[in-house]
N, C-alpha and C positions, 0 to 999 in steps of 0.2 A: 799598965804600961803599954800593953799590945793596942788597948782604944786610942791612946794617944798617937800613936804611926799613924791612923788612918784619921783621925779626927782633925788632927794639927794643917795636913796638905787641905782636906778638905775646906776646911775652914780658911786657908788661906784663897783658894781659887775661888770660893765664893764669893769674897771682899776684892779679890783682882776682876773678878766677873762685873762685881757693881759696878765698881769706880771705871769701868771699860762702856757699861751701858750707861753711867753720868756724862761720859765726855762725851758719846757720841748722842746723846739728847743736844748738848750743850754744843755741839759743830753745827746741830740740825738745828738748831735756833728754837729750842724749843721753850728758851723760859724768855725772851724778848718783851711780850706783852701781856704783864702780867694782869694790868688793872681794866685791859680793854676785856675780855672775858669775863669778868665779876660785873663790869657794868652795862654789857652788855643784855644783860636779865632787865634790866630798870628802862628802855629803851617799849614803848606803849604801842603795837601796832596797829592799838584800838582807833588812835587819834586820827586813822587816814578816813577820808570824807570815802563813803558806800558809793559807789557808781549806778546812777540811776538810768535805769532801762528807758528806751526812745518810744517817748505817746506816739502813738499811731496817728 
């Protein structure tokens, strides 16, 4: 019963903690663009033409 005094407060301030660092992700606009980062990867920046040095 003694583990429960301290377990129960703890355990709630860590779930008020999350849901406190959820909303301020979510003020910060941090889930807005979800698919532009995943696609991002797939984007080739092989395909740009090499710059060719000036013949003398």
């Amino acid at each position: 019963m003694n583990g429960l005094v301290i377990l129960i407060p703890v355990a709630l301030a860590l779930g008020l903690g999350g849901l406190v660092v959820f909303f301020w992700t979510l003020r910060h606009r941090q889930y807005d663009d979800l698919d532009g980062a995943a696609l991002r990867i797939l984007i080739d920046d092989g395909d740009k033409p090499l710059e060719q040095p000036d013949a003398p």
